[in-house]
TILO-47716 format. One record per residue (C-alpha): residue number from 1; residue in three letters; x, y, z. Coordinates in Angstrom, 1 decimal, decimal comma, always signed. Layout:
% TILO-47716
<node nr="NUM" rest="Ala" east="X" north="Y" up="Z"/>
...
This chain:
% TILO-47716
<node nr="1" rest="Unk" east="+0,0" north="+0,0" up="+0,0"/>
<node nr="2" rest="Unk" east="+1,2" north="+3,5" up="-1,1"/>
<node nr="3" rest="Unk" east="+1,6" north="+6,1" up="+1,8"/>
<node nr="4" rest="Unk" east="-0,9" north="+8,9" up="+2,6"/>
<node nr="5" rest="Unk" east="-0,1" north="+11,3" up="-0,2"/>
<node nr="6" rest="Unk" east="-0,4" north="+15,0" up="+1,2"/>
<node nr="7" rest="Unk" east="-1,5" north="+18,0" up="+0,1"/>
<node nr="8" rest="Unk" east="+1,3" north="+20,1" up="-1,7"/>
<node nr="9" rest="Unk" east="+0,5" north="+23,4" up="-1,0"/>
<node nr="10" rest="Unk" east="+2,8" north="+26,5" up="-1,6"/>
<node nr="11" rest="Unk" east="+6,2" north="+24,4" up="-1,5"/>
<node nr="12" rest="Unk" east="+5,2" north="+22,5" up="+1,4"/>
<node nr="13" rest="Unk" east="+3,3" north="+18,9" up="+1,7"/>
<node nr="14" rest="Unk" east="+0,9" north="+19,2" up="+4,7"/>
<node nr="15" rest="Unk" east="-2,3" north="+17,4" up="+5,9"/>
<node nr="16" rest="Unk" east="-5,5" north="+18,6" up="+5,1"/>
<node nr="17" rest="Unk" east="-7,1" north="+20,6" up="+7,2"/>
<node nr="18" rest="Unk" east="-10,3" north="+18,6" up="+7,8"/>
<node nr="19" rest="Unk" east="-8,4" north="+15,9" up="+8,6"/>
<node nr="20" rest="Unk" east="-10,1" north="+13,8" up="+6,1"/>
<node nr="21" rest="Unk" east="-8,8" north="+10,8" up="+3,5"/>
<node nr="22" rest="Unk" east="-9,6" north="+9,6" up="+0,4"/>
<node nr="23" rest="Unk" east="-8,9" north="+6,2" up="-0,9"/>
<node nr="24" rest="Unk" east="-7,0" north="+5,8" up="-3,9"/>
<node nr="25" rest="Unk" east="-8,4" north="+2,1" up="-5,5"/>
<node nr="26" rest="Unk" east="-7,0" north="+0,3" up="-8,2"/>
<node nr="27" rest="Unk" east="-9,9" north="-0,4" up="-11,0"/>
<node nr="28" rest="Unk" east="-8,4" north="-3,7" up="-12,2"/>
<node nr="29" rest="Unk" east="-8,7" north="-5,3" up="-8,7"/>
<node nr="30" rest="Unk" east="-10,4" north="-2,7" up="-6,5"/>
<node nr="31" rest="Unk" east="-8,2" north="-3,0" up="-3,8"/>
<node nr="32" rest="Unk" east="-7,7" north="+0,2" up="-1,7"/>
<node nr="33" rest="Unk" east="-3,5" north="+1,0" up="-2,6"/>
<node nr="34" rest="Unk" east="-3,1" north="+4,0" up="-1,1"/>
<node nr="35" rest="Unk" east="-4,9" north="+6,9" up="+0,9"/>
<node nr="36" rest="Unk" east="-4,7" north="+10,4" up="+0,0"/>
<node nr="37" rest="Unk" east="-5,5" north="+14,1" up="+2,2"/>
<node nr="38" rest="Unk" east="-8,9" north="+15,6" up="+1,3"/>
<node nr="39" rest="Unk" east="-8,6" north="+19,3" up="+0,9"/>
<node nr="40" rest="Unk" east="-11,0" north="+21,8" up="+2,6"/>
<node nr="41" rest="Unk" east="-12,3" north="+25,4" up="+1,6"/>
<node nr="42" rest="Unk" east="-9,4" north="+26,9" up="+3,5"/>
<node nr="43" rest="Unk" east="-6,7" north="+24,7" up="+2,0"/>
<node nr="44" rest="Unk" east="-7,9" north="+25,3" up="-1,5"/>
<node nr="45" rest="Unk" east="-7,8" north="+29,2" up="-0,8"/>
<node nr="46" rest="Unk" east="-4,4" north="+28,3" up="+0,3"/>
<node nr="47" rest="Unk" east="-3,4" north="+26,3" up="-2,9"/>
<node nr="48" rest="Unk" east="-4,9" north="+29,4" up="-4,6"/>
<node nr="49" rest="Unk" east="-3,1" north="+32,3" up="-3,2"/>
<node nr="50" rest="Unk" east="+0,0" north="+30,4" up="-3,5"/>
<node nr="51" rest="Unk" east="-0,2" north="+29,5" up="-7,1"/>
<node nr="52" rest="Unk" east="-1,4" north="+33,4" up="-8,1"/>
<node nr="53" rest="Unk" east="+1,7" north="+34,5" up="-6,0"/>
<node nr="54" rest="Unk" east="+3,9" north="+31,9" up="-8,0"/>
<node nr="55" rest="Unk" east="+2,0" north="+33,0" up="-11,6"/>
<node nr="56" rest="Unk" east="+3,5" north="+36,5" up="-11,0"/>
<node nr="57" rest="Unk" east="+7,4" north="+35,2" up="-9,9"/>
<node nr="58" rest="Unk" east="+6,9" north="+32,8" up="-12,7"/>
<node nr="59" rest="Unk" east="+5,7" north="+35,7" up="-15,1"/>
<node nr="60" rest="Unk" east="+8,6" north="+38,0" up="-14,4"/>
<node nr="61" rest="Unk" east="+11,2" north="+35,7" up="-15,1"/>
<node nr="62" rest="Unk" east="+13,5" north="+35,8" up="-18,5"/>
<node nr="63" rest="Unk" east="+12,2" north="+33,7" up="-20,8"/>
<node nr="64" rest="Unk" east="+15,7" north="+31,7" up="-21,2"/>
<node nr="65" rest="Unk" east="+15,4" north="+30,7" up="-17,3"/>
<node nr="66" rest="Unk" east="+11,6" north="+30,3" up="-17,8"/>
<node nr="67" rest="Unk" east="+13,2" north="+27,1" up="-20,8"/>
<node nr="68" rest="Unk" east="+15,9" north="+26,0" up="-18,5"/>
<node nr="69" rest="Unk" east="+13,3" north="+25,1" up="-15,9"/>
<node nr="70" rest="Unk" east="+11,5" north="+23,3" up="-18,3"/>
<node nr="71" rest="Unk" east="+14,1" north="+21,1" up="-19,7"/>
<node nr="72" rest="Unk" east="+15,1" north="+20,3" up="-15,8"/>
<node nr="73" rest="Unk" east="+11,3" north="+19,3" up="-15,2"/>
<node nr="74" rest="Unk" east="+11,5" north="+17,3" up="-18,2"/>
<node nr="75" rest="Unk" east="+15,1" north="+15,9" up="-17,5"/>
<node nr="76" rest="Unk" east="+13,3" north="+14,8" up="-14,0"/>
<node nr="77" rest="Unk" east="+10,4" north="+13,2" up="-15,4"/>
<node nr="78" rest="Unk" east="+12,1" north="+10,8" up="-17,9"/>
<node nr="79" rest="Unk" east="+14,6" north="+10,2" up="-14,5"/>
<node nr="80" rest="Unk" east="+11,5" north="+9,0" up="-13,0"/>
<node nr="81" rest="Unk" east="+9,3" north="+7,7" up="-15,6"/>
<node nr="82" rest="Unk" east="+9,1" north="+4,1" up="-14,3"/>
<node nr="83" rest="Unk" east="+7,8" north="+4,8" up="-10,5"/>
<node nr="84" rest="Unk" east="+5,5" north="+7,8" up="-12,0"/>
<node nr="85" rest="Unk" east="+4,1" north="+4,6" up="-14,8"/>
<node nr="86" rest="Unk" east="+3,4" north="+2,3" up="-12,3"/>
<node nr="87" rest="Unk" east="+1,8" north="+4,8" up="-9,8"/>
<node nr="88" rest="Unk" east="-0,6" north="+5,7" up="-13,4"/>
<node nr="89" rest="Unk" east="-1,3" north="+2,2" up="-13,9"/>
<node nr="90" rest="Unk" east="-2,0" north="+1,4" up="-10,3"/>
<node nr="91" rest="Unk" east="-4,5" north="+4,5" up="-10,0"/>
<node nr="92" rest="Unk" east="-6,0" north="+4,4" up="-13,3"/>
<node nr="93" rest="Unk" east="-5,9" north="+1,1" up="-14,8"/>
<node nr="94" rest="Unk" east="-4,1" north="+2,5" up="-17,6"/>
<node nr="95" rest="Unk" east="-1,2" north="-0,3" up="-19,5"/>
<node nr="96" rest="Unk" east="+2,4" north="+0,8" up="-18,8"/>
<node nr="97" rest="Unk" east="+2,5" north="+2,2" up="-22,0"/>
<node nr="98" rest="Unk" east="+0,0" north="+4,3" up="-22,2"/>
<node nr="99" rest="Unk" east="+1,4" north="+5,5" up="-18,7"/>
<node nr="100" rest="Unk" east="+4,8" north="+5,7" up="-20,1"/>
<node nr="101" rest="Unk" east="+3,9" north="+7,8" up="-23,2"/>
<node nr="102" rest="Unk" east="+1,7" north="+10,2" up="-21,1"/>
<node nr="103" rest="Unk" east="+5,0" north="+10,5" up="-18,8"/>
<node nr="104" rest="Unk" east="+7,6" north="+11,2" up="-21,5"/>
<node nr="105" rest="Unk" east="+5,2" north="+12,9" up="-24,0"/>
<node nr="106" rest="Unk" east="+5,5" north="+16,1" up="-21,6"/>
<node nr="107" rest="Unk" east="+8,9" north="+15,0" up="-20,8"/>
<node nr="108" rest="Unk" east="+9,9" north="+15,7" up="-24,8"/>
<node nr="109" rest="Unk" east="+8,5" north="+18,3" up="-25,7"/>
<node nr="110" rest="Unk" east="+6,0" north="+16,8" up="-27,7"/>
<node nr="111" rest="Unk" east="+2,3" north="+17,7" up="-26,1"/>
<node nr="112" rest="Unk" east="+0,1" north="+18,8" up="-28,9"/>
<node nr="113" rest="Unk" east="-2,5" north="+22,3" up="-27,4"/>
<node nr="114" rest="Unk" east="-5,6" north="+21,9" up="-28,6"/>
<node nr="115" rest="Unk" east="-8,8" north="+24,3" up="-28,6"/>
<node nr="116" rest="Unk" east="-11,9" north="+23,0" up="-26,9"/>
């Protein structure tokens, strides 16, 4: 069984604040893997204000630092590509590799933007 995944809010992984958990099941078997924090109002606000005040750091920075950053996150997904596939499988009953693909399609550059 997976760990209680936390909320990540504003750089830091806490608890939620209602104290409450969700259980992650695998489809394929429905057996309960893994547990993960439910967030309340306050920890949403939370996640909000952080992610407004990291739009405008985020916003102001060169765009040559902006790509670094981006090859690093990619560089750190295809370092992790096999623990972050079977996590996808596990969760969403996905095969490896369509979990793989959606893992290294972001990792190389190669998401398509649509319109909706």
């Amino acid at each position: 069984m997976l760990d209680l995944v936390k909320l990540h809010i504003d750089g830091a992984w806490r608890d939620g604040e209602c104290d409450q958990q969700i259980d992650i099941v695998n489809p394929a078997t429905e057996e309960i893997i893994g547990k993960v924090a439910m967030a309340s109002p306050s920890d949403i606000e939370d996640a909000l204000s952080a992610a407004q005040r990291g739009f405008f750091v985020w916003r102001d920075l060169a765009v040559a630092e902006r790509s670094k950053m981006i090859a690093q996150i990619g560089q750190l997904m295809r370092s992790r590509v096999d623990s972050i596939s079977r996590d996808l499988t596990l969760e969403q009953g996905k095969t490896l590799a369509q979990a793989r693909g959606e893992v290294l399609a972001p990792a190389e550059g190669s998401v398509s933007v649509g319109r909706t």
